[in-house]
C-alpha positions in Angstrom: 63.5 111.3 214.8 66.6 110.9 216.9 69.7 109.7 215.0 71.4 108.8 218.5 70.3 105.7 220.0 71.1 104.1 223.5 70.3 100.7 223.9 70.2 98.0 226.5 70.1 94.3 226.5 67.8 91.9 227.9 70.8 90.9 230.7 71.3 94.6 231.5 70.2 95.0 235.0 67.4 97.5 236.7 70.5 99.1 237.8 71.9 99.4 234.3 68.5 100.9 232.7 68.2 103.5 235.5 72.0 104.7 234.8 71.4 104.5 231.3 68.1 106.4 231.7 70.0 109.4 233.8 73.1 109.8 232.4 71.4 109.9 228.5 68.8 112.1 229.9 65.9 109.9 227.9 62.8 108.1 229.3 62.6 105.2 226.7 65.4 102.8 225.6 65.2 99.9 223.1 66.7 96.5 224.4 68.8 94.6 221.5 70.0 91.3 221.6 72.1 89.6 218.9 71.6 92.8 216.9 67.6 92.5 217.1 65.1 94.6 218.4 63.6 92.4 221.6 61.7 95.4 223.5 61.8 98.5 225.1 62.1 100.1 228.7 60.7 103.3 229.7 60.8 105.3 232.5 57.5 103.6 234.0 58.7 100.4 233.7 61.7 101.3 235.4 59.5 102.9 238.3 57.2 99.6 238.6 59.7 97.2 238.6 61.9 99.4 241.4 61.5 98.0 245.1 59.5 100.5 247.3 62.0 102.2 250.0 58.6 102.6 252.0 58.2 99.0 252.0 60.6 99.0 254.7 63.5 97.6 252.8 66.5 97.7 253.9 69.7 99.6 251.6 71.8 96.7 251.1 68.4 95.1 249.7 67.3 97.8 247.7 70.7 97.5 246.0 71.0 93.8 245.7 67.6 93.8 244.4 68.8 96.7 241.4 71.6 94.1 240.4 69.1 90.8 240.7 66.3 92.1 238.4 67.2 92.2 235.0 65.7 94.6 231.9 64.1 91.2 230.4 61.8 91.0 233.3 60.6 94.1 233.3 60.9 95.2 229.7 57.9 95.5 227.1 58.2 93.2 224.6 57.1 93.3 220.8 56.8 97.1 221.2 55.6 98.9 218.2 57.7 100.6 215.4 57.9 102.7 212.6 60.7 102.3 210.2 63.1 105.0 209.2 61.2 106.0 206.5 58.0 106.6 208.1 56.6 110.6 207.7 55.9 112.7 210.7 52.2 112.7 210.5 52.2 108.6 209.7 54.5 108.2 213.0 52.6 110.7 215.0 49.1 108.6 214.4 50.8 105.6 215.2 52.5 106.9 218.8 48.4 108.7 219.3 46.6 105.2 218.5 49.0 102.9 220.3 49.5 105.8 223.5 53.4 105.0 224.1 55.6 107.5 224.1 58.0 106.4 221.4 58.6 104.3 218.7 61.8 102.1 217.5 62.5 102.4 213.6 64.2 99.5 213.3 66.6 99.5 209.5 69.3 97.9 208.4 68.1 94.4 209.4 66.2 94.5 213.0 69.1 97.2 214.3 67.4 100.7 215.9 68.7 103.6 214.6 66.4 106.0 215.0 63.6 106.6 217.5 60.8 109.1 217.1 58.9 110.3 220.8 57.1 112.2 221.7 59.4 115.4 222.1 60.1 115.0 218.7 56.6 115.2 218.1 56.3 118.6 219.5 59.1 119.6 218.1 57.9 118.8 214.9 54.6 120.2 215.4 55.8 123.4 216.3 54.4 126.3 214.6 54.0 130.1 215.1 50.0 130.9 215.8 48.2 132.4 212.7 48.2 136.4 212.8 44.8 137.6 214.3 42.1 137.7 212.0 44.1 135.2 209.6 43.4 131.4 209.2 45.6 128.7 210.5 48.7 127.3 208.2 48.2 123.4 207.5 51.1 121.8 208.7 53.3 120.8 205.5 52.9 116.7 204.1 55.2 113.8 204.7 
């Protein structure tokens, strides 16, 4: 899990989430409002909802456009969670069966303060390969 969250709201515009995206160096943040998880924007949502330079747009509308769209446009809404308390392998099945890349754990009310992603994932799952000839270690219980 990361302790460290960076957040958004759903006013923030496109131009907000892709600073926030850079400058935290993360591809998913969760969008609060009134203190309440709403949804989350990742990287790919960012992309998609990004005007196309090849369309032919000009700069001064591929800029006004960043400020028009806002993250509540483009954001995914009722994204799924784990809560703080939830064990490796538990949060691990859940970002495998739902195929996003991270999960909000919402506690203290609705308020993220944790995320788990994927990098923590393999970070987690991390282990040195058995010695030849010797069977594999099972990874240790939540």
């Amino acid at each position: 899990m990361t302790g460290t969250v960076f957040t958004l709201s759903p006013g923030d515009t496109l131009r907000d989430a892709i600073d926030a995206l850079r400058s935290h160096r993360v591809r998913h943040l969760p969008v609060i409002e009134e203190g309440r998880l709403v949804g989350m924007v990742t990287d790919r949502d960012v992309k998609r909802a990004t005007p196309s330079v090849l369309s032919g747009i000009t700069e001064e509308a591929y800029d006004a456009a960043l400020l028009d769209i806002n993250v509540h446009q483009f954001m995914t809404r009722q994204p799924s969670m784990v809560t703080s308390t939830t064990g490796l392998k538990a949060a691990v099945a859940d970002l495998i069966e739902t195929r996003v890349g991270a999960l909000p754990a919402p506690s203290r009310g609705d308020r993220t303060t944790a995320r788990a992603s994927c990098s923590n994932r393999r970070q987690g799952d991390r282990q040195p390969p058995p010695a030849a000839g010797q069977p594999a270690r099972k990874a240790a219980a939540d």
